[in-house]
DSSP file (Angstrom, degrees, kcal/mol; ACC not computed):
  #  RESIDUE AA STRUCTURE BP1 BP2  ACC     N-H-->O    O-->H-N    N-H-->O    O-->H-N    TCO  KAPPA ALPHA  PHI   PSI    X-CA   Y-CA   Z-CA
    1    1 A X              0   0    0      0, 0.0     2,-0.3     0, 0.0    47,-0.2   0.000 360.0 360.0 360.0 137.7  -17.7  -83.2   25.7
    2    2 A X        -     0   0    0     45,-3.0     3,-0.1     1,-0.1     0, 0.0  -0.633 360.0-177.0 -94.7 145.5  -18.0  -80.0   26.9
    3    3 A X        +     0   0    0     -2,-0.3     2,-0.3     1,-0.1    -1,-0.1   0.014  63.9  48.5-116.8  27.2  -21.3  -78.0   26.5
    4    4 A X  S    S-     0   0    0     84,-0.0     2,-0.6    86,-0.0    82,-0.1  -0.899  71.1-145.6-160.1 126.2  -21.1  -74.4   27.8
    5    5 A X        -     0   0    0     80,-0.9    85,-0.2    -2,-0.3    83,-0.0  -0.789  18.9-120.7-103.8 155.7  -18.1  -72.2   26.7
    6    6 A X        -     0   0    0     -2,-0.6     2,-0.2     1,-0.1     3,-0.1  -0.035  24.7-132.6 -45.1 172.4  -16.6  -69.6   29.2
    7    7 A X  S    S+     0   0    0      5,-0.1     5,-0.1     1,-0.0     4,-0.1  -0.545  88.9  35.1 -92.6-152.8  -16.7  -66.1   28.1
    8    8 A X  S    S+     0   0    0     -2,-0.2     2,-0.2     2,-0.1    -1,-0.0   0.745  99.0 121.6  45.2  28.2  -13.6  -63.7   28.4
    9    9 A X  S    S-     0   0    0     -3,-0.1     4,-0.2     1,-0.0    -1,-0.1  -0.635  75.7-120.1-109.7 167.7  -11.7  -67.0   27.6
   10   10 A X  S  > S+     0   0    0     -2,-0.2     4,-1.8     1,-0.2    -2,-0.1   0.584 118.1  50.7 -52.7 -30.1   -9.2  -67.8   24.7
   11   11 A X  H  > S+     0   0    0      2,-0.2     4,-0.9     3,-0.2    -1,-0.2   0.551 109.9  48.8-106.9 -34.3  -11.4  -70.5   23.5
   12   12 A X  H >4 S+     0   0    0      2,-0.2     3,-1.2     3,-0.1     2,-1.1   0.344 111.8  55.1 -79.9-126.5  -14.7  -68.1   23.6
   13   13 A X  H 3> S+     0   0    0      1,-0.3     4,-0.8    -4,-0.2    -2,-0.2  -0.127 114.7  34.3  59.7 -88.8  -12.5  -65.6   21.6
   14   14 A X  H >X S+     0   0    0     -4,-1.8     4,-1.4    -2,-1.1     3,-1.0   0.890 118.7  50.8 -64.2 -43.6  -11.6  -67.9   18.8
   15   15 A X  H <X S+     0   0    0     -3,-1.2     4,-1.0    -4,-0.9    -1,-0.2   0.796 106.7  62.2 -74.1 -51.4  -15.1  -69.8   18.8
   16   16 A X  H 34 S+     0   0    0      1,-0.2    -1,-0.2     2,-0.2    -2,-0.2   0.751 109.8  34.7 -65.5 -31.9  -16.5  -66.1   18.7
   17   17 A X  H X<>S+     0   0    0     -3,-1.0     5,-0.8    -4,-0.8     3,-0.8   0.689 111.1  55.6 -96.3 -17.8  -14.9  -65.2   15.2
   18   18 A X  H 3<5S+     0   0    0     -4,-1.4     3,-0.5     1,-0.2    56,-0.2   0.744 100.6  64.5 -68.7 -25.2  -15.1  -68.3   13.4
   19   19 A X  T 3<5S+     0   0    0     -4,-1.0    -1,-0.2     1,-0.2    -2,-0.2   0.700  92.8  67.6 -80.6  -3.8  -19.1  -68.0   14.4
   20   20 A X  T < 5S-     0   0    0     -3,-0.8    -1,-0.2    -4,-0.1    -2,-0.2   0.714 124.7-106.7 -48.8 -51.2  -18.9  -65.0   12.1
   21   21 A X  T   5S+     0   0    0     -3,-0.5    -3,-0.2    -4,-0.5    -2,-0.1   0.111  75.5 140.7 130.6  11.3  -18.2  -67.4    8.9
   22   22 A X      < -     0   0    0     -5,-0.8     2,-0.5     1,-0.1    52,-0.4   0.147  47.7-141.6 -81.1-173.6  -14.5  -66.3    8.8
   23   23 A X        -     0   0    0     50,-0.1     2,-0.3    -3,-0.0    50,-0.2  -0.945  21.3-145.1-128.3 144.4  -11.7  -68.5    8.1
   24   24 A X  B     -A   72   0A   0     48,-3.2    48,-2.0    -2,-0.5     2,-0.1  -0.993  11.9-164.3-126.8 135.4   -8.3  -68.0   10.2
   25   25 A X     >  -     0   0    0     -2,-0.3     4,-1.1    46,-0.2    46,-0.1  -0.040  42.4-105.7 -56.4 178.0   -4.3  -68.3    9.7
   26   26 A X  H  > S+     0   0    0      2,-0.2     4,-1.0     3,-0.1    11,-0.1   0.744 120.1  53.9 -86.5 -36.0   -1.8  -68.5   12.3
   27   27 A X  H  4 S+     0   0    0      2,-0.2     4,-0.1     1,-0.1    -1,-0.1   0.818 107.7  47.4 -58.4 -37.6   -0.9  -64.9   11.4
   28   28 A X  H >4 S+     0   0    0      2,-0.2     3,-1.6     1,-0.2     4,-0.2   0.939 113.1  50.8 -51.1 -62.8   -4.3  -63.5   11.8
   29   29 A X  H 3<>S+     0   0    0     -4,-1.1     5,-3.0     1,-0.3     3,-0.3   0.751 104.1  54.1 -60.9 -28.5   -4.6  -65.4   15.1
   30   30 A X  T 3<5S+     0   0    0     -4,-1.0     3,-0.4     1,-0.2    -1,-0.3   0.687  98.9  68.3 -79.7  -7.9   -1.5  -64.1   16.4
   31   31 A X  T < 5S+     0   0    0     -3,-1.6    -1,-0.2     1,-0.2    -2,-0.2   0.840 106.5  42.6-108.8 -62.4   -3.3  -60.6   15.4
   32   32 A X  T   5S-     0   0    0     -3,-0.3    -2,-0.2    -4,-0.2    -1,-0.2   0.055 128.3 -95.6-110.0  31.8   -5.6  -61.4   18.2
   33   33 A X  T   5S+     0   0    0      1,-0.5     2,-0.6    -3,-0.4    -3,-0.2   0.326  80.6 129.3 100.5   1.6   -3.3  -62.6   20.7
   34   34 A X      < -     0   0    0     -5,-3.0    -1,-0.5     1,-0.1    -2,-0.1  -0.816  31.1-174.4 -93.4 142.9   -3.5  -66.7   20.1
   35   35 A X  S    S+     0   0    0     -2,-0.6     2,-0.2     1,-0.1    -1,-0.1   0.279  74.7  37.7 -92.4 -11.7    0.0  -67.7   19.8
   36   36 A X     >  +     0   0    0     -7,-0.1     4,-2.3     1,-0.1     3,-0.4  -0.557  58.3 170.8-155.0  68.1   -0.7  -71.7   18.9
   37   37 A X  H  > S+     0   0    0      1,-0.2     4,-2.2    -2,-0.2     5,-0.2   0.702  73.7  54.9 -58.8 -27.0   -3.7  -71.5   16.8
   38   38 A X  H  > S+     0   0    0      2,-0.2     4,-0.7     3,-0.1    -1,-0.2   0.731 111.6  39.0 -84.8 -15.3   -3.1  -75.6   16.0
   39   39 A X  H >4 S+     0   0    0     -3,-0.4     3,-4.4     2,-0.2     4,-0.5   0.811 116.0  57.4 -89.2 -63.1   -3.0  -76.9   19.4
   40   40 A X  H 3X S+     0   0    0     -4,-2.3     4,-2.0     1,-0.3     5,-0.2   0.742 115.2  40.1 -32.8 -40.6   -6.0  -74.2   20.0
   41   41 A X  H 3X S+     0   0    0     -4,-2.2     4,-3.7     2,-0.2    -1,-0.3   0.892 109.7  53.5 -58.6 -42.5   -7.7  -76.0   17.3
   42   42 A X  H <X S+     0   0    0     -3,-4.4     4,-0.8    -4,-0.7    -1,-0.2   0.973 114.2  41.5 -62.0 -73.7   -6.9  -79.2   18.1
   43   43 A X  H  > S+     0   0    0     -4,-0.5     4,-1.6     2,-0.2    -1,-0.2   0.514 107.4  60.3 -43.7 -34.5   -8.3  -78.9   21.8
   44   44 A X  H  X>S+     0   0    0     -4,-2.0     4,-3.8    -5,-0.3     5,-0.6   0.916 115.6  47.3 -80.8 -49.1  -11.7  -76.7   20.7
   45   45 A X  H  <5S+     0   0    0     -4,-3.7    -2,-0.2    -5,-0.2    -1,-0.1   0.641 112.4  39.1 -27.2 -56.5  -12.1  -80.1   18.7
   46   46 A X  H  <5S+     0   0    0     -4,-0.8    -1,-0.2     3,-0.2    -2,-0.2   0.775 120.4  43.1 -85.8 -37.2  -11.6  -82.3   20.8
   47   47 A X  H  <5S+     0   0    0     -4,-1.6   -45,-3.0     1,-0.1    -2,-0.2   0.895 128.6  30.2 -53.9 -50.1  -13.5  -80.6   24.0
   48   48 A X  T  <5S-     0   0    0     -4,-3.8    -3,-0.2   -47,-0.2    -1,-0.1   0.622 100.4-124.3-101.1 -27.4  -16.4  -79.5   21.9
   49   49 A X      < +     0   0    0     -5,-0.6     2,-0.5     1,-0.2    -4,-0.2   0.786  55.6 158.3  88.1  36.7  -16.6  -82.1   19.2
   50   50 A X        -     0   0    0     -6,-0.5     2,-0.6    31,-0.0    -1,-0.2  -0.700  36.7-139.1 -97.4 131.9  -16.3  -79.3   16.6
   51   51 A X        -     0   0    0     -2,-0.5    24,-2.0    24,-0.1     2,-0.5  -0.770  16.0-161.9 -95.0 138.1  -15.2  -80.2   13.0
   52   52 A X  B     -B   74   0B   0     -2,-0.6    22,-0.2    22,-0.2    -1,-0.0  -0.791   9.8-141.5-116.1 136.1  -12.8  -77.7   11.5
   53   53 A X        -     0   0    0     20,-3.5     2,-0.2    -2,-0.5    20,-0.1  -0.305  24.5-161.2 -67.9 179.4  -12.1  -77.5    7.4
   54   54 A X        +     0   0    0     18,-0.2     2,-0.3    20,-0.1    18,-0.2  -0.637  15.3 175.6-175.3 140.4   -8.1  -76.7    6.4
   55   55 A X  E     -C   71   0C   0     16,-1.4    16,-2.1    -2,-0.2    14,-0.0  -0.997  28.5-123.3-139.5 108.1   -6.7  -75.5    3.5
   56   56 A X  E     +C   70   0C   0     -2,-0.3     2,-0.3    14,-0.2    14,-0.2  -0.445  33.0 176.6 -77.9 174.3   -3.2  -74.7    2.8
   57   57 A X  E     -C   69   0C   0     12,-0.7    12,-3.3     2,-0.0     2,-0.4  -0.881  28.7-142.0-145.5-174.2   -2.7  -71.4    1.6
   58   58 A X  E     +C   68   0C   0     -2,-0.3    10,-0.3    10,-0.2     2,-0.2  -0.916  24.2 179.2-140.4 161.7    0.5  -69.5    0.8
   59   59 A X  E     -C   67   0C   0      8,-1.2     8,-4.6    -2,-0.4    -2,-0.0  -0.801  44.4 -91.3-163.8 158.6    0.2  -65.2    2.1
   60   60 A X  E     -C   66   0C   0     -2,-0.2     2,-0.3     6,-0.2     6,-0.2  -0.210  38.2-145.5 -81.2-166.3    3.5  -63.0    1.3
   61   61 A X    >   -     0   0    0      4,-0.7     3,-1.7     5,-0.1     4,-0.5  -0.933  36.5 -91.9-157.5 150.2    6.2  -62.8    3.9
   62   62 A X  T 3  S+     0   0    0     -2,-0.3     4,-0.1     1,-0.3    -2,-0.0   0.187 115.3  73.7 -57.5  15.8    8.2  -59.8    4.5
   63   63 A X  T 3  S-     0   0    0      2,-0.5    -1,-0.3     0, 0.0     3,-0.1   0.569 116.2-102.6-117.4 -22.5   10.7  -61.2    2.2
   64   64 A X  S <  S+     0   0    0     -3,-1.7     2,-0.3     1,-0.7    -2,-0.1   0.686  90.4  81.6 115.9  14.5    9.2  -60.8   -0.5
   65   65 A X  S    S-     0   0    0     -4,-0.5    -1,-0.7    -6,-0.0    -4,-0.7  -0.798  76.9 -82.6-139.1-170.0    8.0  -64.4   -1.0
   66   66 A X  E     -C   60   0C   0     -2,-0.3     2,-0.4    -6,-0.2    -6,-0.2  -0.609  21.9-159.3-117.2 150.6    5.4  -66.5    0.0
   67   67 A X  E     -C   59   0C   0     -8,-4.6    -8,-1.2    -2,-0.3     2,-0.2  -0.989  25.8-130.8-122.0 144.2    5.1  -68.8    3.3
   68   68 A X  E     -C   58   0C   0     -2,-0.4     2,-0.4   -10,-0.3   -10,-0.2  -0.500  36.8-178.6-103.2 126.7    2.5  -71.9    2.9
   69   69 A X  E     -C   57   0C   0    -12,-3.3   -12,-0.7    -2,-0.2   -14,-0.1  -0.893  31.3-105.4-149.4 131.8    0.1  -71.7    6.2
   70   70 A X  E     -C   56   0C   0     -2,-0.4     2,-0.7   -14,-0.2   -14,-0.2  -0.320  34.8-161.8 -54.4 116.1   -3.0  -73.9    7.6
   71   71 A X  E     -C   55   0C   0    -16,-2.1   -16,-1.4   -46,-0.1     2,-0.4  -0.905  10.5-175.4-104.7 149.2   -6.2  -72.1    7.0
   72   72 A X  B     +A   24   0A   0    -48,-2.0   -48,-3.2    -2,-0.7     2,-0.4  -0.916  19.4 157.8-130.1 139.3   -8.9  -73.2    9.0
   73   73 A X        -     0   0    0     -2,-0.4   -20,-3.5   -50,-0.2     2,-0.1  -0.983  49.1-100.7-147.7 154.9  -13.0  -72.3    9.3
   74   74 A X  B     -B   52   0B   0    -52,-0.4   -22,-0.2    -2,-0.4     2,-0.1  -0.362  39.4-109.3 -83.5 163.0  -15.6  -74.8   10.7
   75   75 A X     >  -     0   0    0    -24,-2.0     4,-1.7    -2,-0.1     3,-0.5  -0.559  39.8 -86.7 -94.3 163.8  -17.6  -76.8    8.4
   76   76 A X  T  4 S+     0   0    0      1,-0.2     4,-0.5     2,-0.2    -1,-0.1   0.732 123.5  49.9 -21.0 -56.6  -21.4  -76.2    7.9
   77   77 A X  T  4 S+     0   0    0      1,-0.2     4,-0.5     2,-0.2     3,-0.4   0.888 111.3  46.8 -81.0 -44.9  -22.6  -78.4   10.7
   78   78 A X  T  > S+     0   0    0     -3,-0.5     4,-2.1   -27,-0.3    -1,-0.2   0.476 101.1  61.7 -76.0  -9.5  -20.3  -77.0   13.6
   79   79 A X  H  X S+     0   0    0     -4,-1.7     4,-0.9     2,-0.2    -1,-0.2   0.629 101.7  56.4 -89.3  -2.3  -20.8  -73.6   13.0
   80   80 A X  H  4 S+     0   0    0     -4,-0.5    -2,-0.2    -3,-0.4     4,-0.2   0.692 110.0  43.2 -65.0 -58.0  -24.1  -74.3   13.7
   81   81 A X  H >> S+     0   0    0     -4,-0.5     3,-2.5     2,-0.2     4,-2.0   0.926 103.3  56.6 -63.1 -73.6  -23.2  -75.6   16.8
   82   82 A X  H 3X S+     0   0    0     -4,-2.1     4,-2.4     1,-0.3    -2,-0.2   0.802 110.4  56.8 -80.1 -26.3  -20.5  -72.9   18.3
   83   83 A X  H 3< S+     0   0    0     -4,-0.9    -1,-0.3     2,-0.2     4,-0.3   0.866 110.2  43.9 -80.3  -5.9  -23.9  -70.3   17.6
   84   84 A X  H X4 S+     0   0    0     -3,-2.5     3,-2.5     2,-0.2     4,-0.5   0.953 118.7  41.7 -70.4 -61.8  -25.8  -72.6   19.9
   85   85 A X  H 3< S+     0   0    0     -4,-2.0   -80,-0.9     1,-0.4     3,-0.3   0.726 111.4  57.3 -70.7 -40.7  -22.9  -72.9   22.4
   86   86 A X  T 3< S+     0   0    0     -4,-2.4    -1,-0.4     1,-0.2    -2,-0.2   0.545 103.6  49.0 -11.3 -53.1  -22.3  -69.3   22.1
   87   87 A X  S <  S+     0   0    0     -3,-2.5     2,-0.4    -4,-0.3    -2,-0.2   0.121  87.5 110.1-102.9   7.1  -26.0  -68.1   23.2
   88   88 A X        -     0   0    0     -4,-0.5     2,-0.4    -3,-0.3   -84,-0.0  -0.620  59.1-151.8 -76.4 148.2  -25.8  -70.4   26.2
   89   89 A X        -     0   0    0     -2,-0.4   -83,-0.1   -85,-0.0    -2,-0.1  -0.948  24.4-106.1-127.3 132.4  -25.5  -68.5   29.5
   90   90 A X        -     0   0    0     -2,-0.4     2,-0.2   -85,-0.2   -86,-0.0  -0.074  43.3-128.4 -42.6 133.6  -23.9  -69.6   32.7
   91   91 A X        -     0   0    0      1,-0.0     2,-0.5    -3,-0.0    -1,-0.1  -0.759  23.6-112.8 -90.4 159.7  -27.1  -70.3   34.8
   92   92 A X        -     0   0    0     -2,-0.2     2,-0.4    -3,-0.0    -1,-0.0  -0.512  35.4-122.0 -74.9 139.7  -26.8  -68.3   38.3
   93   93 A X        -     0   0    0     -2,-0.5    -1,-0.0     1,-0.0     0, 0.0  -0.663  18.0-128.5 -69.3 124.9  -26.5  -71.0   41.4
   94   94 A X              0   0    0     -2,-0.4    -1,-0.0     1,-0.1     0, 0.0  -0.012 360.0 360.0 -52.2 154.2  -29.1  -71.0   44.1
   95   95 A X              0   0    0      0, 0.0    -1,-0.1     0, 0.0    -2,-0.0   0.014 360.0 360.0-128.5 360.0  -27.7  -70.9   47.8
């Protein structure tokens, strides 16, 4: 399990607004440039050990109806977590 996230990464990015308390769609995410918010999820999960809620939810669609879509926010215990992981900093290396 990994314990120090990159910055200027996709994975800091997403990690960074979820530590906010927000909750994200796949439309949203696509907003800020993730194209595959479920794998993304899936992978932050598995790497980090992070548990993520999900809810469907239904949002309009340019048609003038409604499209059913995974919303996702991290639970109590992991958000907890991603502001620890967050405030880590790369230590510099000795020569």
């Amino acid at each position: 399990m990994n314990t120090m996230i990159q910055p200027n990464t996709k994975t800091h990015m997403i990690l960074e607004y979820f530590s906010k308390g927000n909750k994200l769609n796949r439309f949203q995410a696509e907003k800020m440039g993730e194209h595959t918010l479920n794998s993304s999820i899936s992978y932050i999960q598995k790497s980090y050990g992070l548990n993520f809620k999900r809810q469907r939810i239904d949002i309009p669609n340019r048609f003038g109806g409604t499209t059913s879509v995974c919303e996702y926010w991290l639970d109590d215990q992991s958000l907890d977590m991603v502001i620890k992981l967050l405030s880590l900093k790369k230590k510099p290396t000795q020569d």
